[in-house]
Biopython code that builds the backbone (N, CA, C, O; Angstrom):
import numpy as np
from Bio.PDB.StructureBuilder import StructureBuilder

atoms = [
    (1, "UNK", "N", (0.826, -1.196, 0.000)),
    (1, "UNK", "CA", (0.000, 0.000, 0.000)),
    (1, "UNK", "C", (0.867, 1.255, 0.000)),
    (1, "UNK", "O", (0.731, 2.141, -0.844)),
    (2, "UNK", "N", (1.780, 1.291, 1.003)),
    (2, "UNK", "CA", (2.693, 1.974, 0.798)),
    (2, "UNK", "C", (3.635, 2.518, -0.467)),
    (2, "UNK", "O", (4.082, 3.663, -0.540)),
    (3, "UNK", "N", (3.811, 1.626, -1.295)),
    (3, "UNK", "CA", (4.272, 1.610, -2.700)),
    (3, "UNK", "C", (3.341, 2.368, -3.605)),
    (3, "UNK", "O", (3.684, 3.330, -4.294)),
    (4, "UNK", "N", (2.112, 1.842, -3.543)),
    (4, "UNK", "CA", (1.041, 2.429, -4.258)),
    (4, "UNK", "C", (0.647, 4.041, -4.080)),
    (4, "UNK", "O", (0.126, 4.849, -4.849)),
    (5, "UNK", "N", (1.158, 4.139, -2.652)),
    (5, "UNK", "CA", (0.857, 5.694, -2.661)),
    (5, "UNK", "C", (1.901, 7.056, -3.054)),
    (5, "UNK", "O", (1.748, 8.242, -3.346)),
    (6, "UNK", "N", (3.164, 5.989, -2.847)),
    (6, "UNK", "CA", (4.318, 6.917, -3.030)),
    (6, "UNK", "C", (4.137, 6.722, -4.904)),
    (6, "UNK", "O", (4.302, 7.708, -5.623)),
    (7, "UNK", "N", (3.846, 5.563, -5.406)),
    (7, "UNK", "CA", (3.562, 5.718, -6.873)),
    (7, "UNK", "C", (2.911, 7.039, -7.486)),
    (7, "UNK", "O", (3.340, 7.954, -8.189)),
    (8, "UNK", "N", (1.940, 6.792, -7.026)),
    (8, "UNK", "CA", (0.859, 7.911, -6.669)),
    (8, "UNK", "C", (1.366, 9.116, -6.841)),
    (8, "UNK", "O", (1.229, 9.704, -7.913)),
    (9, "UNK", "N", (1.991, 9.619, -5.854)),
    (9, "UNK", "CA", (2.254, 10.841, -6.185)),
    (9, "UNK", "C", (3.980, 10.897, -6.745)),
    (9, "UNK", "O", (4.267, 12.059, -7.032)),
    (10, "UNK", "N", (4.540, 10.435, -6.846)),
    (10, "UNK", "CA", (5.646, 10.542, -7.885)),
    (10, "UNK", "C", (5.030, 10.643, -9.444)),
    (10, "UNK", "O", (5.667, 11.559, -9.964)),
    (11, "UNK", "N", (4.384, 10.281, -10.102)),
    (11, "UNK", "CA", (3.683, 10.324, -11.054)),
    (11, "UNK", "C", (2.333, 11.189, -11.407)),
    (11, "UNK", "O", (1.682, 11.199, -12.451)),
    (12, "UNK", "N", (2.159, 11.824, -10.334)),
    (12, "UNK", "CA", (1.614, 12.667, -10.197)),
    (12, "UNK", "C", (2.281, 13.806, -10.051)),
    (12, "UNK", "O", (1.569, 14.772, -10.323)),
    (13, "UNK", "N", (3.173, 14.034, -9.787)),
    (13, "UNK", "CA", (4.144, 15.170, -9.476)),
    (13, "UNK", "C", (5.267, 15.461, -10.912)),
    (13, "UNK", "O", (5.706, 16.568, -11.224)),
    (14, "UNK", "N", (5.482, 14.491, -11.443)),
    (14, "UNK", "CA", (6.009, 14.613, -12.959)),
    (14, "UNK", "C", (5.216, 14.474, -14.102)),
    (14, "UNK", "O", (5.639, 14.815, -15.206)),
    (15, "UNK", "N", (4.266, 14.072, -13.957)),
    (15, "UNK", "CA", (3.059, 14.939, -14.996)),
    (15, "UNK", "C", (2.462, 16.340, -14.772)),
    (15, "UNK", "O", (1.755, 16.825, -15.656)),
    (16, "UNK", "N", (2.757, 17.138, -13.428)),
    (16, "UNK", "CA", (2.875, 18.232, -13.375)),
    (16, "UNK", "C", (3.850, 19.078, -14.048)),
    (16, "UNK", "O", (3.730, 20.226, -14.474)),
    (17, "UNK", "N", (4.591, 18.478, -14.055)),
    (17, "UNK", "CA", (5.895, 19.255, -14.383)),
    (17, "UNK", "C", (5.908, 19.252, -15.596)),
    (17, "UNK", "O", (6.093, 20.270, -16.264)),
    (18, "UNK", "N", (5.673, 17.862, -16.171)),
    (18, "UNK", "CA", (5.799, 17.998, -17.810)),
    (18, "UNK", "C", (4.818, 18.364, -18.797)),
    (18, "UNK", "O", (4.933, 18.435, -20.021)),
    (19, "UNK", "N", (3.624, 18.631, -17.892)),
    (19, "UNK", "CA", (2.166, 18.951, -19.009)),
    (19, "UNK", "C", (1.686, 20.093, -18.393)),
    (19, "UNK", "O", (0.468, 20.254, -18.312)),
    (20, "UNK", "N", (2.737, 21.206, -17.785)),
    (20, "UNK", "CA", (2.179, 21.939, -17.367)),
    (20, "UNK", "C", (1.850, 22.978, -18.895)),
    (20, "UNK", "O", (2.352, 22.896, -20.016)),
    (21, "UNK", "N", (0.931, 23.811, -18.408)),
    (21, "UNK", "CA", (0.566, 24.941, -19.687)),
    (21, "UNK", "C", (1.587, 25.558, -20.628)),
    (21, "UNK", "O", (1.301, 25.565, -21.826)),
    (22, "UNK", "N", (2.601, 26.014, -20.282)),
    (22, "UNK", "CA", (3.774, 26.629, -20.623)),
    (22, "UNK", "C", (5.052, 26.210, -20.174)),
    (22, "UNK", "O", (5.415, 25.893, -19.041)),
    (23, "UNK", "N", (5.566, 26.250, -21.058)),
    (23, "UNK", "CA", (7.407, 25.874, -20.410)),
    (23, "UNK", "C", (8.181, 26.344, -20.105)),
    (23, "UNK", "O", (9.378, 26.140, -20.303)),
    (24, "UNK", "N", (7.472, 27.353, -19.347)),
    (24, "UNK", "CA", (8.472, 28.579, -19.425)),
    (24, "UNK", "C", (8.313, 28.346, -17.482)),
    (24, "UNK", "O", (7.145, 28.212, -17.116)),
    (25, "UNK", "N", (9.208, 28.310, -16.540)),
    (25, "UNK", "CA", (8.918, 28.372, -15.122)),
    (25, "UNK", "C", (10.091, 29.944, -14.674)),
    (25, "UNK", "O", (11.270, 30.273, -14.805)),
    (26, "UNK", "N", (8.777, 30.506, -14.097)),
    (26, "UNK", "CA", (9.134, 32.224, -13.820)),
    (26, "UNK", "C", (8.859, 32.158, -12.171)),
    (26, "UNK", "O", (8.336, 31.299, -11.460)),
    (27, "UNK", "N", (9.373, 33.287, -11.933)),
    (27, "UNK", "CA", (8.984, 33.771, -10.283)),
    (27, "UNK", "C", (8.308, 35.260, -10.508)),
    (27, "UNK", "O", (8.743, 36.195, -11.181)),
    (28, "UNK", "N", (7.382, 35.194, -9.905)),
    (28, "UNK", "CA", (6.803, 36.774, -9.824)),
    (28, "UNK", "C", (6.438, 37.106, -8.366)),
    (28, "UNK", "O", (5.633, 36.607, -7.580)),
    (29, "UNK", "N", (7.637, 38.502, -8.251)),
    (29, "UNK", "CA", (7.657, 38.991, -6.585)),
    (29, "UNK", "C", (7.354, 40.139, -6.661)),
    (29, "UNK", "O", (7.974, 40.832, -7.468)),
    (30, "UNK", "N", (6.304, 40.738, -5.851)),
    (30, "UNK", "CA", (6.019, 41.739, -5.432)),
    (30, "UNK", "C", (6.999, 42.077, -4.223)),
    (30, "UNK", "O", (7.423, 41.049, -3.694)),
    (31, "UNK", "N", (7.380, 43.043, -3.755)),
    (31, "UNK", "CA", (7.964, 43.770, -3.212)),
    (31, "UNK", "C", (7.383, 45.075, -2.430)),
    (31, "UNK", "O", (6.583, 45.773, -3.054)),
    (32, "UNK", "N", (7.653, 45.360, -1.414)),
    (32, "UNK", "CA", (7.155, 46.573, -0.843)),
    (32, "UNK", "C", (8.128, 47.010, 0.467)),
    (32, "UNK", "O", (8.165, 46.511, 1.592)),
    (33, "UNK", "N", (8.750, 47.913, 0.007)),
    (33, "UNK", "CA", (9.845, 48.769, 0.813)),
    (33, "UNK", "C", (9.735, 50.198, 0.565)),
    (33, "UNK", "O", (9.251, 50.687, -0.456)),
    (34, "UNK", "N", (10.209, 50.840, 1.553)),
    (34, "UNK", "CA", (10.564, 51.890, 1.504)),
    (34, "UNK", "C", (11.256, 52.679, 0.455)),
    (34, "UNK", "O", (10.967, 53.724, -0.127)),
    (35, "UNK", "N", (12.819, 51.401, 0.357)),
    (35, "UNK", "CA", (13.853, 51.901, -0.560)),
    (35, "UNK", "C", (13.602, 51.339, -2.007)),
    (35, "UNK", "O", (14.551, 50.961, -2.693)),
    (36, "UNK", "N", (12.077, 51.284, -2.535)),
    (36, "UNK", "CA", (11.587, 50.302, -3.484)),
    (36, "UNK", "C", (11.893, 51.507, -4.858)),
    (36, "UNK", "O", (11.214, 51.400, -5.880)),
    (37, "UNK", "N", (12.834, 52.483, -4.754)),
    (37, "UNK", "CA", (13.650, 53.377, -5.769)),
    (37, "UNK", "C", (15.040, 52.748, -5.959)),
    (37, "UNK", "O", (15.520, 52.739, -7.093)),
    (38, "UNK", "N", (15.588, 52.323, -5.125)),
    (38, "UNK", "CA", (17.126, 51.960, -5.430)),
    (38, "UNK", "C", (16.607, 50.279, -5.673)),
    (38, "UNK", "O", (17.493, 49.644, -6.245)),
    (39, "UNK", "N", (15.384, 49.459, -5.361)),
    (39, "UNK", "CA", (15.193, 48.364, -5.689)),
    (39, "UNK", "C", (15.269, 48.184, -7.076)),
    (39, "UNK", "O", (16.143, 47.556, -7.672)),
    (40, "UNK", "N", (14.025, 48.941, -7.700)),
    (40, "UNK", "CA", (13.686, 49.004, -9.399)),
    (40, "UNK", "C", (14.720, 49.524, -10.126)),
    (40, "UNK", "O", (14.844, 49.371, -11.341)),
    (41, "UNK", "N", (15.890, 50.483, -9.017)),
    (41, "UNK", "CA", (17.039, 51.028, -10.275)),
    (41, "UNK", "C", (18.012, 49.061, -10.602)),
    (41, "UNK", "O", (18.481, 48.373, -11.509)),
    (42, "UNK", "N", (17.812, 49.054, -9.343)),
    (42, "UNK", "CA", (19.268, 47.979, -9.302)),
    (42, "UNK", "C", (18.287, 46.555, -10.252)),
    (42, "UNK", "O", (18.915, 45.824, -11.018)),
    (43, "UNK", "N", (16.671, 46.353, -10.024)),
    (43, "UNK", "CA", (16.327, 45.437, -11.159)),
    (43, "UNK", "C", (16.158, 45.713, -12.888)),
    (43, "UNK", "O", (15.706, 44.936, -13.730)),
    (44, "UNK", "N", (16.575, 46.802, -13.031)),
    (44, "UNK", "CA", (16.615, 47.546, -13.913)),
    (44, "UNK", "C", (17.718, 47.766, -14.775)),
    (44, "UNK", "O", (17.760, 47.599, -15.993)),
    (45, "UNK", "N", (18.654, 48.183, -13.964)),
    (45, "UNK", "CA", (19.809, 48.157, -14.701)),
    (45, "UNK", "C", (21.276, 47.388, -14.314)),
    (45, "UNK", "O", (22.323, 47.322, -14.958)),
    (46, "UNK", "N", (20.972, 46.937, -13.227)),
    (46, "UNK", "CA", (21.874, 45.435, -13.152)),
    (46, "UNK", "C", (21.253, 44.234, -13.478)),
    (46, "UNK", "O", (22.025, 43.342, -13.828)),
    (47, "UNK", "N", (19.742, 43.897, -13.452)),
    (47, "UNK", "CA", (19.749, 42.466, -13.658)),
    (47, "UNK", "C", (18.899, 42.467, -14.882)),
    (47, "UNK", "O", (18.368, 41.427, -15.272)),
    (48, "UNK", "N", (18.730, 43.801, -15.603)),
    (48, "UNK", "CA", (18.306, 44.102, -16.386)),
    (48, "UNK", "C", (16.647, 43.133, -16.536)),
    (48, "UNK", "O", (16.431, 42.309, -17.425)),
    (49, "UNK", "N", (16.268, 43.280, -16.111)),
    (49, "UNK", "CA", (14.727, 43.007, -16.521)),
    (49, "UNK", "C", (13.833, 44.138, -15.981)),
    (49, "UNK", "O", (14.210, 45.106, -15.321)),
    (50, "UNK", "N", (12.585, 43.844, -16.379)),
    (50, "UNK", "CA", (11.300, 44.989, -16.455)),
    (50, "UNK", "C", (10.901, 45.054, -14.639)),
    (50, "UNK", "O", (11.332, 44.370, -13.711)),
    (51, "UNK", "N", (10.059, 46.013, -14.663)),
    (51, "UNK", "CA", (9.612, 46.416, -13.250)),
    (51, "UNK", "C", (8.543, 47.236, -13.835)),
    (51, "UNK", "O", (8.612, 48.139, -14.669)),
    (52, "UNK", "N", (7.107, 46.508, -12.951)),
    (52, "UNK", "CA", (6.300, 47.520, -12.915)),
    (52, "UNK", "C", (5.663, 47.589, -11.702)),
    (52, "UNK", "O", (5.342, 46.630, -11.000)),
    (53, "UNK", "N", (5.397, 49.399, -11.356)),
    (53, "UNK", "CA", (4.810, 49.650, -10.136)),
    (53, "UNK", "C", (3.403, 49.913, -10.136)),
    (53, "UNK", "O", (2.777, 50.685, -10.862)),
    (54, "UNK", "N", (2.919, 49.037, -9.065)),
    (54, "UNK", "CA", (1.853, 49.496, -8.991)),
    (54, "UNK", "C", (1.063, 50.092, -7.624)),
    (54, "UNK", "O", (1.869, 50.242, -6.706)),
    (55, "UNK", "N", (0.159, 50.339, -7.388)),
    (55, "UNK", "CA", (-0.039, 51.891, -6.547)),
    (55, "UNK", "C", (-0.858, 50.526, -5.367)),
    (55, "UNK", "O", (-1.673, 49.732, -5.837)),
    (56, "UNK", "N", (-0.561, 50.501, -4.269)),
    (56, "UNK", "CA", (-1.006, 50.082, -2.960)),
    (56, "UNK", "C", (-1.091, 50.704, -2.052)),
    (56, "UNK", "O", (-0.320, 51.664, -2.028)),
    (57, "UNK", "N", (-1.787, 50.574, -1.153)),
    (57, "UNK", "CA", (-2.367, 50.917, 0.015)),
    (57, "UNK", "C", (-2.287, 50.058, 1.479)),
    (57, "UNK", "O", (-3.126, 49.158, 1.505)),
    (58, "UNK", "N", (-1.743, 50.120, 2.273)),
    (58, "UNK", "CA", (-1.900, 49.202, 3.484)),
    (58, "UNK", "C", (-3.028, 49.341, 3.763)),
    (58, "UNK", "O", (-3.689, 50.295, 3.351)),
    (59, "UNK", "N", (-3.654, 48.091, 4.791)),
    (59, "UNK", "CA", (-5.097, 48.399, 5.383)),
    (59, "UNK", "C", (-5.138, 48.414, 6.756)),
    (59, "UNK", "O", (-6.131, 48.398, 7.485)),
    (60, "UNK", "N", (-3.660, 48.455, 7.124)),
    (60, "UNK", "CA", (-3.758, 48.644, 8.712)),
    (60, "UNK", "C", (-3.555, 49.833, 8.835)),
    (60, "UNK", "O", (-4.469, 50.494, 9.328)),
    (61, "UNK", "N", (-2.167, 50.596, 8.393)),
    (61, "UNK", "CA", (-1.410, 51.917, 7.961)),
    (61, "UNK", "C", (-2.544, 53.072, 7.370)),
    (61, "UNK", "O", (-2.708, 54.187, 7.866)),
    (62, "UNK", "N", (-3.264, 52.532, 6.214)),
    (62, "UNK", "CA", (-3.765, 53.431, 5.230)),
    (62, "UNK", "C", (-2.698, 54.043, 4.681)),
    (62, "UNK", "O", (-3.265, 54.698, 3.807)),
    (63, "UNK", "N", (-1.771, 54.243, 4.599)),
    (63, "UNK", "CA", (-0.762, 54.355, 3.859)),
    (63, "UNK", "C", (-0.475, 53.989, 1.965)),
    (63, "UNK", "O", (-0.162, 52.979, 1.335)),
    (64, "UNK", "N", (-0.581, 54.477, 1.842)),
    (64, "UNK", "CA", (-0.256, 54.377, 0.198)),
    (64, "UNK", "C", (1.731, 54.440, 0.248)),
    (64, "UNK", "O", (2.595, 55.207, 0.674)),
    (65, "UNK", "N", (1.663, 53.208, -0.426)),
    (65, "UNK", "CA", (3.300, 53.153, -0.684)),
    (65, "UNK", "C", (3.403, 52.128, -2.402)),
    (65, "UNK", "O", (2.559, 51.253, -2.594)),
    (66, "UNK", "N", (3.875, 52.247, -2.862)),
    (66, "UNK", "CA", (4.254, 51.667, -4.116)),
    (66, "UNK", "C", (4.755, 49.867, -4.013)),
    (66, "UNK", "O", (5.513, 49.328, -3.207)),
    (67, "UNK", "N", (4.013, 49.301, -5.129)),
    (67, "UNK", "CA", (4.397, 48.104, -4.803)),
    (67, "UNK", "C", (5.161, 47.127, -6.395)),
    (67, "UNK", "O", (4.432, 46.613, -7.244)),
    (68, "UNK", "N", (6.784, 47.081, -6.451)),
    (68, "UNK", "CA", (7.117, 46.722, -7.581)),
    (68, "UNK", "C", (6.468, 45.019, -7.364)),
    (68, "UNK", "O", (6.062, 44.430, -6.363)),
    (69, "UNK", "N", (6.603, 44.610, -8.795)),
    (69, "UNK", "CA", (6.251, 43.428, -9.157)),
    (69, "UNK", "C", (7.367, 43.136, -10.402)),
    (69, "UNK", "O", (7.602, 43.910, -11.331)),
    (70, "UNK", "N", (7.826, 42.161, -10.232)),
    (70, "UNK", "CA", (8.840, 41.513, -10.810)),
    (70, "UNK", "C", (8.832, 40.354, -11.014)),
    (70, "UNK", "O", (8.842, 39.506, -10.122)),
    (71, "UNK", "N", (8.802, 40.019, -12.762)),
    (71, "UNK", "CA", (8.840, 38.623, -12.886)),
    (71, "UNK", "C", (10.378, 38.438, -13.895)),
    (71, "UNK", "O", (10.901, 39.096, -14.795)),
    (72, "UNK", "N", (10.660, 37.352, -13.269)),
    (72, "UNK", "CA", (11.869, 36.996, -13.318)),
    (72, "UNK", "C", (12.241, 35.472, -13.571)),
    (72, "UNK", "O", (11.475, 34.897, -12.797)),
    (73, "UNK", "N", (12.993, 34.484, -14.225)),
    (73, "UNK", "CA", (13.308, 33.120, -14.394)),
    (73, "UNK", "C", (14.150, 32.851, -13.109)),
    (73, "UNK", "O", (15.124, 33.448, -12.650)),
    (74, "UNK", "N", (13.591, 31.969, -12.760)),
    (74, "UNK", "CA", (13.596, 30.966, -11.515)),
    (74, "UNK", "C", (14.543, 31.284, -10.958)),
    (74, "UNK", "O", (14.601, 31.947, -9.923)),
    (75, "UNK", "N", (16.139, 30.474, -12.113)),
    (75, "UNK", "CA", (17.271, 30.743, -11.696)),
    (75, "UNK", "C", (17.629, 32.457, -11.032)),
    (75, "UNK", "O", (18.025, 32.593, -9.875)),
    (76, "UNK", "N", (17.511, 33.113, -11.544)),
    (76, "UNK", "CA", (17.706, 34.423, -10.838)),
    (76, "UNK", "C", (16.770, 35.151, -9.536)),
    (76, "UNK", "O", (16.761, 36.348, -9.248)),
    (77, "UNK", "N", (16.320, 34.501, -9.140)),
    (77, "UNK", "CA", (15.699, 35.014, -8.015)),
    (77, "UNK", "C", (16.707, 35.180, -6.744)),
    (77, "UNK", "O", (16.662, 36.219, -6.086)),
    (78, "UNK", "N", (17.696, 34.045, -6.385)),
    (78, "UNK", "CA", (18.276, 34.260, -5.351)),
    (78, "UNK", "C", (19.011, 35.631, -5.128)),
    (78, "UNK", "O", (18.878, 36.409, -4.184)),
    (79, "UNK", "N", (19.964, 35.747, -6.431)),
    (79, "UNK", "CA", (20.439, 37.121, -6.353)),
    (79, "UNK", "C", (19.602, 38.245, -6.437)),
    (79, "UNK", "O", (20.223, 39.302, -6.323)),
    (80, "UNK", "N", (17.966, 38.396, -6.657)),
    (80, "UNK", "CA", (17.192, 39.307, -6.470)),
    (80, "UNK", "C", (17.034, 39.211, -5.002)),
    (80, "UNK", "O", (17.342, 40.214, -4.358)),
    (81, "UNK", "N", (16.612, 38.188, -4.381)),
    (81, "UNK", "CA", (16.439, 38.006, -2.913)),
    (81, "UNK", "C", (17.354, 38.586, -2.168)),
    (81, "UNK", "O", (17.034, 39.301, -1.219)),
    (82, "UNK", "N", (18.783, 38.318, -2.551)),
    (82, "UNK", "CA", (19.770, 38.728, -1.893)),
    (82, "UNK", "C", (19.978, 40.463, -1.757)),
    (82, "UNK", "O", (20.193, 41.127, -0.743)),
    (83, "UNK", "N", (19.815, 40.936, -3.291)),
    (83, "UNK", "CA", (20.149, 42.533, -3.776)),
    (83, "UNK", "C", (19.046, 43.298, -2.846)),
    (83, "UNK", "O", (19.327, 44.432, -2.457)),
    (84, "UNK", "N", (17.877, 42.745, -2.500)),
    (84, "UNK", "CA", (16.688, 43.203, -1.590)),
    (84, "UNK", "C", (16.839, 43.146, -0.235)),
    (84, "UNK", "O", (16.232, 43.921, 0.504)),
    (85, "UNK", "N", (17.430, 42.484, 0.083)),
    (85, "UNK", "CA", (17.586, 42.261, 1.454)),
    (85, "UNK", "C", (19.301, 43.027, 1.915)),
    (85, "UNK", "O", (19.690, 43.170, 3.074)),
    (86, "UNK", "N", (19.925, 43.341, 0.914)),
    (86, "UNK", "CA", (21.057, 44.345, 1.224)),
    (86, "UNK", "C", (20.995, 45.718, 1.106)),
    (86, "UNK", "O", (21.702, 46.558, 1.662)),
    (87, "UNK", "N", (19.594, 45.947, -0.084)),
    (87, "UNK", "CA", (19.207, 47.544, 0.258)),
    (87, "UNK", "C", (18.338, 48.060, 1.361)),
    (87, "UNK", "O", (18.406, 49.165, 1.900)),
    (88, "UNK", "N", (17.140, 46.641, 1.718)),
    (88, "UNK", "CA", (16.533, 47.110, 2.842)),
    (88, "UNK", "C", (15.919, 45.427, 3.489)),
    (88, "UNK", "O", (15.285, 44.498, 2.990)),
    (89, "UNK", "N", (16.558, 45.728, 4.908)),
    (89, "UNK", "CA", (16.347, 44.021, 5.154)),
    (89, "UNK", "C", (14.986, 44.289, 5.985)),
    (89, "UNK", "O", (14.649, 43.351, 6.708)),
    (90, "UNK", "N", (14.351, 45.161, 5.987)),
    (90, "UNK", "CA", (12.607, 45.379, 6.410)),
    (90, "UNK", "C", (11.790, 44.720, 4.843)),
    (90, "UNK", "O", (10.629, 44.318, 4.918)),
    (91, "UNK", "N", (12.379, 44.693, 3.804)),
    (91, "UNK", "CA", (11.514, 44.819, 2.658)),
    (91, "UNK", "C", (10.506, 43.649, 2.762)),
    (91, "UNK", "O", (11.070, 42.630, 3.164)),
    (92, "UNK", "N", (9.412, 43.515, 2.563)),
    (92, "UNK", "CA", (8.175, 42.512, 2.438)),
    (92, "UNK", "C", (8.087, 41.813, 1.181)),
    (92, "UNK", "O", (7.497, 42.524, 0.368)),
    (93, "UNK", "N", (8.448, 40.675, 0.684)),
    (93, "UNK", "CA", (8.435, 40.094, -0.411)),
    (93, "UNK", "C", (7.408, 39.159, -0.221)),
    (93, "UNK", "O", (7.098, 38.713, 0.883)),
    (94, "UNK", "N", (6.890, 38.863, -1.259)),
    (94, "UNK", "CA", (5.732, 37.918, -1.556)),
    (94, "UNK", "C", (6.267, 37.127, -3.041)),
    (94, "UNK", "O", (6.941, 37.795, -3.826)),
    (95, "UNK", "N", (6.071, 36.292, -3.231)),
    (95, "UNK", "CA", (7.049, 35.113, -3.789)),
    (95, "UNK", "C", (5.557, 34.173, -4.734)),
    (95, "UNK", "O", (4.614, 33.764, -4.057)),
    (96, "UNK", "N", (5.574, 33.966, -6.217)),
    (96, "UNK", "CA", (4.649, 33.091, -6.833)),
    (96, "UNK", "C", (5.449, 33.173, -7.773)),
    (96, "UNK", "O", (6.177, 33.991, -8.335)),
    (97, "UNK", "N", (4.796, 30.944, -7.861)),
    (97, "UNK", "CA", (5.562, 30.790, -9.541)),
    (97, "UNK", "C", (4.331, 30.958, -10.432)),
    (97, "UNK", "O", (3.106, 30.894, -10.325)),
    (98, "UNK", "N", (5.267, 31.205, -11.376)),
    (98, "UNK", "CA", (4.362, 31.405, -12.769)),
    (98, "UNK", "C", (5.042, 30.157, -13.845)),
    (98, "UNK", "O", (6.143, 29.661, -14.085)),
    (99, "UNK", "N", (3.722, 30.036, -14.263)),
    (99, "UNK", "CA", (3.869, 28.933, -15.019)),
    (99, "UNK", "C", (4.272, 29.058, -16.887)),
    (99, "UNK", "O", (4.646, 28.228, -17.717)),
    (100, "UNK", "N", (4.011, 30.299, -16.933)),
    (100, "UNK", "CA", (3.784, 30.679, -18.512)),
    (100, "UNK", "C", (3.913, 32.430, -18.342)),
    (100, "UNK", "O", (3.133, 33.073, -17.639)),
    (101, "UNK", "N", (4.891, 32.961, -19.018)),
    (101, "UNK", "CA", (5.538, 33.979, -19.216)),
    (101, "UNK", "C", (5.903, 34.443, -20.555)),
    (101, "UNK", "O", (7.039, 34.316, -21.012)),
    (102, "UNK", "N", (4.588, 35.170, -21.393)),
    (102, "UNK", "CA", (4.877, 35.677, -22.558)),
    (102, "UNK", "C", (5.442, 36.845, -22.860)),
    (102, "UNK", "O", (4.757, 37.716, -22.323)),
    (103, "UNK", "N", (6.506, 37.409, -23.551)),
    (103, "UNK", "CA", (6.726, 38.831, -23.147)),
    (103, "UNK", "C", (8.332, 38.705, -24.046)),
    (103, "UNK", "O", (8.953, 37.770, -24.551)),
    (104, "UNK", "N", (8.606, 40.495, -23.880)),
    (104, "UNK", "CA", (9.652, 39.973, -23.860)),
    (104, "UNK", "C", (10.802, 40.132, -22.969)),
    (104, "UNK", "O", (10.677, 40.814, -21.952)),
    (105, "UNK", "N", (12.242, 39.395, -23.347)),
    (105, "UNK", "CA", (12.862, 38.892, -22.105)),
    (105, "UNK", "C", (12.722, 37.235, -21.732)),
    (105, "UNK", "O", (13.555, 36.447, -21.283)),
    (106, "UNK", "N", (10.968, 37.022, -22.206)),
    (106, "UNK", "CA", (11.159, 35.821, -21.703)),
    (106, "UNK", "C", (10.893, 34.618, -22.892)),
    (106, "UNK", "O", (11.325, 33.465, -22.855)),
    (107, "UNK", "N", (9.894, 35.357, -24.155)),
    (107, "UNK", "CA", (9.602, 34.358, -25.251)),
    (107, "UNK", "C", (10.068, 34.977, -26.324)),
    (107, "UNK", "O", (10.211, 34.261, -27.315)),
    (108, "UNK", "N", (10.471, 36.593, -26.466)),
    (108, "UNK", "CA", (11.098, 36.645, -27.638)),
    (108, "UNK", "C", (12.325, 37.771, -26.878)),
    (108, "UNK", "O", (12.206, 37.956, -25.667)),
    (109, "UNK", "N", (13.201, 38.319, -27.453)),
    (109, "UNK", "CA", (13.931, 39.527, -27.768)),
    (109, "UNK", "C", (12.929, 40.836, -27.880)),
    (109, "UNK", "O", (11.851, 40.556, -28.403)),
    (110, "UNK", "N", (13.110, 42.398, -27.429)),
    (110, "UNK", "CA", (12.924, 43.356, -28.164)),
    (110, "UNK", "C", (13.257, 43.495, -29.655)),
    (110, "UNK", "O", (12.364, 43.871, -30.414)),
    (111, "UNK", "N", (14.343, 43.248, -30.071)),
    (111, "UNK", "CA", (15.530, 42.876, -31.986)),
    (111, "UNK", "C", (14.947, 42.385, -31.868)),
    (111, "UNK", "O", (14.133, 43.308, -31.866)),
    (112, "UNK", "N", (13.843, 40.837, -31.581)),
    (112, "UNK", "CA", (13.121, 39.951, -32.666)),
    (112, "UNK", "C", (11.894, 40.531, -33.518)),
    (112, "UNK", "O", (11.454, 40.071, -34.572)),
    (113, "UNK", "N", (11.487, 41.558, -32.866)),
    (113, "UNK", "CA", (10.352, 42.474, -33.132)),
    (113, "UNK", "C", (10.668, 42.972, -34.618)),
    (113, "UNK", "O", (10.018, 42.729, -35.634)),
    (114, "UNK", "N", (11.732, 43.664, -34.496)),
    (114, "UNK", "CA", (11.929, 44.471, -35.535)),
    (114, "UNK", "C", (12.513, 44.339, -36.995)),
    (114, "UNK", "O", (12.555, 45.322, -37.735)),
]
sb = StructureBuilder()
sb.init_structure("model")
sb.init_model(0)
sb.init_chain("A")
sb.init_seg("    ")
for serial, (resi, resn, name, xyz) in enumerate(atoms, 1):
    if name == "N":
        sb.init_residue(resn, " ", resi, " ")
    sb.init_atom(name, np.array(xyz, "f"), 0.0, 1.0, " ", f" {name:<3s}", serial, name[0])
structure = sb.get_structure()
């Protein structure tokens, strides 16, 4: 029985992987800091990918503070994790994979466009 269940989900867990929607496996982190200006410069022009902000509100605070969102390939997240936590180690990250990432950066070039 035991066999049967670990079957179970081993085979269940690699038909996830391989029939998922897209083949593309991304991380998309929201972010919310203070220093979320020297965040978007340094995802910007050191790890060169996109950043977009979008406008939040706390609901304990009422506070309006800016909240980047960043999607990024898997492999590079640690050194985003890391670059965030050396400009501001208060920063609030929230962490989801994405399964399918059209764009570009991730399915074509900007030059493939043109």
């Amino acid at each position: 029985a035991l066999i049967g269940v670990l079957s179970v989900f081993t085979s269940g867990f690699a038909i996830d992987k391989t029939i998922l929607i897209g083949s593309s496996t991304a991380i998309n982190c929201m972010v919310i800091s203070d220093k979320w200006f020297d965040i978007k410069n340094h995802v910007l022009n050191n790890m060169e990918r996109g950043v977009t902000i979008l406008e939040g509100k706390g609901g304990y605070t009422n506070e309006s503070k800016p909240v980047l969102m960043i999607v990024i390939p898997q492999k590079m997240y640690s050194n985003l994790e890391h670059e965030i936590m050396q400009l501001d180690p208060r920063a609030f990250i929230i962490v989801n994979s994405v399964h399918e990432v059209d764009g570009e950066g991730f399915t074509y070039e900007l030059e493939d466009l043109k």
